[in-house]
N, C-alpha and C positions, 0 to 999 in steps of 0.2 A: 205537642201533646202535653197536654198537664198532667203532675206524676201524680200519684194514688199513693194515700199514705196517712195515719191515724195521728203519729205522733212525728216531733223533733226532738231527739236529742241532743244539745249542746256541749261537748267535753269542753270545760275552762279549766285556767289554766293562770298561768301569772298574764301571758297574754289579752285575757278576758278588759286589764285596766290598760292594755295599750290605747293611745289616743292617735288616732289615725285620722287627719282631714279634720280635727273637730269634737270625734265624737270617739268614745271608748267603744272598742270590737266588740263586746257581745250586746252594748246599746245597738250597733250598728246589725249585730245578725237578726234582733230579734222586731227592728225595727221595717230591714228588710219581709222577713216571715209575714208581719203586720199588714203590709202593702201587698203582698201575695195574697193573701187570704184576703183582701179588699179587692182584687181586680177579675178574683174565679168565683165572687160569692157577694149577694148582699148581707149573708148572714152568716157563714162562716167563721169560725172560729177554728187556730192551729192551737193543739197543744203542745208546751214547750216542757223538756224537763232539762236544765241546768245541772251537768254533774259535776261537780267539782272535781278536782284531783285531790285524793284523800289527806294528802299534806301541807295543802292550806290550808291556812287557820281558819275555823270558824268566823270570826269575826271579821276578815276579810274576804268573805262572800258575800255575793249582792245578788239582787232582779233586780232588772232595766224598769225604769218609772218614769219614761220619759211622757211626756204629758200625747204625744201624739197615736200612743199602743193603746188599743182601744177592740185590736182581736186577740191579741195572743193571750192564753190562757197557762200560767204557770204551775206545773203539777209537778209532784215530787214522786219520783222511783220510776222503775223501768218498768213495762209491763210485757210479759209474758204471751208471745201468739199476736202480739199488735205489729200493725206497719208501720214500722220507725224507719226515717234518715237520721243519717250520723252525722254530726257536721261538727266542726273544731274553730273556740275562736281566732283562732292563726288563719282563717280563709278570710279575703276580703273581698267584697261582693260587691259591685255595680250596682245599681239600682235597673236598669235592662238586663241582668244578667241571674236573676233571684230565680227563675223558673228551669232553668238550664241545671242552676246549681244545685237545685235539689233531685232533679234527674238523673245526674250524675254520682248526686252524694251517696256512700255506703249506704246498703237496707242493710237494717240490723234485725238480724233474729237475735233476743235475750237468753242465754243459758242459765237460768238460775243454779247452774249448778256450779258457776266458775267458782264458786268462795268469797271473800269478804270482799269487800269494794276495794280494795288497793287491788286484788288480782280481776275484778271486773272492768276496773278503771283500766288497768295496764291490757290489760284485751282489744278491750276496744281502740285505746291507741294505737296497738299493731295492727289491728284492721284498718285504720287510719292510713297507716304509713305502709300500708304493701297497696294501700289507693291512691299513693302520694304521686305518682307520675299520670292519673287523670285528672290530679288537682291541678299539676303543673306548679313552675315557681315565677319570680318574677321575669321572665323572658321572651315569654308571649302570653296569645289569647286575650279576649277582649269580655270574657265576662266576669271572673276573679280571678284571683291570686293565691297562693298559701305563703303565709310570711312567717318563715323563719326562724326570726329574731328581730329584735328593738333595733340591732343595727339599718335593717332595709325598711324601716318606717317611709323614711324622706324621700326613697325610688317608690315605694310602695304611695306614698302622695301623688308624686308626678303623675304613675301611673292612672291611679283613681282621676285627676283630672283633666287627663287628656283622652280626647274626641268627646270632651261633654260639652260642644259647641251647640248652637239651637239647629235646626234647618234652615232658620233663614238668615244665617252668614253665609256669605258670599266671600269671593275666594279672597281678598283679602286678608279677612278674621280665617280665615284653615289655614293660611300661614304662615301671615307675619302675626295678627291680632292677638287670636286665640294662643300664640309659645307664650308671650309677655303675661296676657290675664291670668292666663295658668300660673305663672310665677310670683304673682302678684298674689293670686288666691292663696297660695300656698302656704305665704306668711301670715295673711289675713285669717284662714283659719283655726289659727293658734292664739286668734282673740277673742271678745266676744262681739265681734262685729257683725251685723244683720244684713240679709240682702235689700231691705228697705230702707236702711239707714246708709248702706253704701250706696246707694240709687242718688238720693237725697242728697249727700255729700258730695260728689262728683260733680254735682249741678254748678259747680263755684267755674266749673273750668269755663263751660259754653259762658256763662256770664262775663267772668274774666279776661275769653276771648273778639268779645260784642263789645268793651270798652275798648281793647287793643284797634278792631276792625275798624270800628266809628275814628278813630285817630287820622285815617287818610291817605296813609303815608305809604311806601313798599315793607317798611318795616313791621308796622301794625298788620298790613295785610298778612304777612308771613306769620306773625308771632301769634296772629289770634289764628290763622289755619291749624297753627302746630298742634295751640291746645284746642279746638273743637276735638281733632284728628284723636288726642290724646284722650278725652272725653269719649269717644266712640273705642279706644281699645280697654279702655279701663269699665267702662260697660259690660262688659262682659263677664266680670268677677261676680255681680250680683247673682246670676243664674249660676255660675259653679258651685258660689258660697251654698244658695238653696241649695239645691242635686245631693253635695257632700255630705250636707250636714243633716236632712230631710225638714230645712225650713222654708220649702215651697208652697204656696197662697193661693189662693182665689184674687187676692187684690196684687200680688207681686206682679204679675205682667204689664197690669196696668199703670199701676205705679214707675214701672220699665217706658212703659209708650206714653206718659204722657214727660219722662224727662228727656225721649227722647223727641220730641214735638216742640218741644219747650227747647232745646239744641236746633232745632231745623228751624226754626223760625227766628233764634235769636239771630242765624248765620246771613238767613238771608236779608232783616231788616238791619245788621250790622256792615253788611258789604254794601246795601242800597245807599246808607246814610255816609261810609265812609266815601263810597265812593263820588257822593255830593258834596262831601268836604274836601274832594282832592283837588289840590291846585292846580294840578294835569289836565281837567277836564275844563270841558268850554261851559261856559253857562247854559247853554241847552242839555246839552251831555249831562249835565248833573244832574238835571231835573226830570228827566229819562232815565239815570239808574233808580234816584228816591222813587219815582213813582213803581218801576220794575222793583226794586226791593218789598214795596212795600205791598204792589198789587200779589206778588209771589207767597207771600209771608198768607194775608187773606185768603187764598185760594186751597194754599195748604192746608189752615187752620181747618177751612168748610168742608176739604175733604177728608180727613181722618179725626177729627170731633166726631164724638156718635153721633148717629142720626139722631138722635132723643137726647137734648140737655137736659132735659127733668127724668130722664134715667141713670144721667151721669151724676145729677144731685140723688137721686134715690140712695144706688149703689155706691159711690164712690169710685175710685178709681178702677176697680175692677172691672166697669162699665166700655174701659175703652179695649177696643178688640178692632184689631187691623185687618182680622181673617176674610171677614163679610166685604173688605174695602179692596182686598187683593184680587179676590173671586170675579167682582164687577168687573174690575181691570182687565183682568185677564180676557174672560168672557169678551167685553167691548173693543180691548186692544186685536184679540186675534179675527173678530168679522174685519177690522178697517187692516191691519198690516201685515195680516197672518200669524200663527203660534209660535211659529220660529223668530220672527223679530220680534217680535211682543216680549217672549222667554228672555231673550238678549237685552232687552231694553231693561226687563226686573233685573237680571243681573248687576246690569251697569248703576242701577238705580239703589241698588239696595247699601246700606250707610255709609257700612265701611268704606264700601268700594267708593260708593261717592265720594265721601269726606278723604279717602286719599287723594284720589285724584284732581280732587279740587287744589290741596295741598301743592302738587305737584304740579298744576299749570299755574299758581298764585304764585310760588318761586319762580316763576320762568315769566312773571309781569304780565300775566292776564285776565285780573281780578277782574276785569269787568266781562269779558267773555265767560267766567264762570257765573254770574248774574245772569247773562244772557241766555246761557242754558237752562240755572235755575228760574227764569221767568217762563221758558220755554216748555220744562219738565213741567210746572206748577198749572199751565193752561191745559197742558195735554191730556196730565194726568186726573185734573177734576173735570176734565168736559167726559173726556171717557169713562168715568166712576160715575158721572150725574146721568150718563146715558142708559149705563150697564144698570143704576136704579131705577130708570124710567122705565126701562123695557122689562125688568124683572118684576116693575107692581102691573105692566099692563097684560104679564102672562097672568100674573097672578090674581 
């Protein structure tokens, strides 16, 4: 149920400049507030009134002006007979968790009779802190926190980034993946690193691992697994960094799926070629992985490319959307094998898990049996995606 209510009040505090995940706490409440009023309205606007604690200084008072606040409305003084929540910047709030919090936060009725703002200010604190055990502190619950003190920032991190895994990580990334990205994020938020520019950057791995693979060898085979493998858990920072810091996109997923494409295809035209360079193989053999590398790699491409390249030159990378491609699947894989193995099969299919497990038979000296699978997954999965579309235009 969405809570009913005219205004927010904000009590700040030296807390208001903590920098948590990125971004300073009351950037972070009002940014939240922001997204609220965006998801129960297309026209809504929340008023916010910012009350200082009367012994900060002036000139170390701010409004949040982050370029993405575009409902909140900043007004000054309590109003009399209105419905306010009370909120404090020492709460730290989830982004799934903004509608709960205001449900929960103090309604405040205003006294105008308390006296001067230090004993208004000090009121409403205590109404604060006698609601302080429905805030909770950091030791459960999953939609915010009340933090304390500057000490529990770095728990107060952790916490904010974990279970902000996507849905479709697979048990993998929940974890082994997702503990390292989290840790990874963690320090990366304390720079000014972008989630498209970590996308971008990460790309060196799958590359660096497709010269390793092309090599031949057991060694190369291993060392370029490690780091594809490496490239799929470090992946995962891009979407925490957005979530944390609220610089998620229209074009960030896309920009997500085609590095991850651009990973899946370097893996399989790097194990076709290496494995046509290895001495181990007969000369037919070889010429049976290149072709299998290279037919897997093509089949890939056909099936996760939008169906429109002059949409994907329109748009740009925001174009590319795997949703429509998983639906087919699903749909065509459950008429021929049933829900239940089809289900099983996206599991096993899905990156992480792949890419471990690839990992894991490539040390055990079966780099060509992972080929053989990826040629196998690569037919299965675009005969059944080109069917699931065929039959979908001919309902249609």
């Amino acid at each position: 149920m969405i809570p009913s209510f005219d205004r927010v009040v904000i009590l700040a505090d030296e807390s208001a400049n903590w920098e948590i995940a990125g971004l300073r706490q009351l950037d972070r409440l009002a940014l939240a507030m922001d997204e609220f009023a965006h998801s129960i309205s297309s026209q809504r606007k929340i008023e916010i009134v910012i009350f200082w604690r009367p012994d900060i200084d002036p000139s170390q008072r701010w409004r949040p002006e982050h370029p993405r606040l575009s409902r909140c409305q900043f007004v000054e003084g309590l109003s009399v007979g209105a419905s306010q929540r009370l909120l404090n910047t020492r709460l730290l709030v989830k982004r799934t968790g903004v509608e709960r919090l205001l449900r929960d936060a103090v309604s405040l009725e205003f006294d105008p009779g308390l006296g001067d703002e230090s004993a208004v200010w000090k009121k409403l604190r205590e109404q604060m802190q006698e609601q302080r055990a429905s805030f909770g502190d950091l030791s459960g619950g999953d939609d915010w926190r009340y933090v304390a003190s500057s000490a529990e920032i770095p728990r107060a991190e952790r916490w904010l980034l974990r279970r902000s895994g996507k849905s479709r990580d697979g048990f993998v990334s929940r974890y082994l993946n997702r503990p390292i990205s989290c840790a990874v994020s963690q320090f990366l938020l304390k720079t000014p690193m972008t989630p498209n520019l970590w996308t971008i950057l990460i790309t060196i791995f799958p590359v660096i691992g497709f010269l390793f693979l092309i090599r031949g060898t057991y060694a190369g085979f291993v060392i370029g697994a490690v780091l594809f493998n490496l490239h799929s858990i470090l992946d995962g920072c891009d979407g925490e960094i957005a979530r944390a810091k609220y610089l998620d996109s229209e074009k960030g997923p896309g920009i997500d799926a085609i590095g991850d494409l651009i990973a899946l295809l370097l893996f399989s035209i790097g194990l076709g070629f290496g494995l046509f360079r290895s001495p181990e193989q007969s000369a037919v053999g070889r010429w049976i992985f290149l072709t299998e590398g290279l037919l897997a790699s093509v089949l890939i491409a056909l099936r996760l490319v939008p169906d429109h390249v002059l949409d994907l030159l329109r748009r740009g990378p925001a174009a590319v959307v795997f949703t429509k491609d998983d639906e087919r699947l699903r749909r065509s894989g459950g008429r021929f094998f049933g829900n239940q193995l089809t289900s099983l099969g996206f599991e096993l299919g899905k990156r992480d898990v792949a890419f471990f497990l690839f990992l894991i038979v490539i040390a055990l000296g079966g780099a060509r049996w992972i080929l053989h699978l990826l040629f196998i997954y690569a037919v299965a999965t675009w005969t059944l995606s080109w069917r699931g579309r065929a039959g979908r235009e001919k309902i249609a």
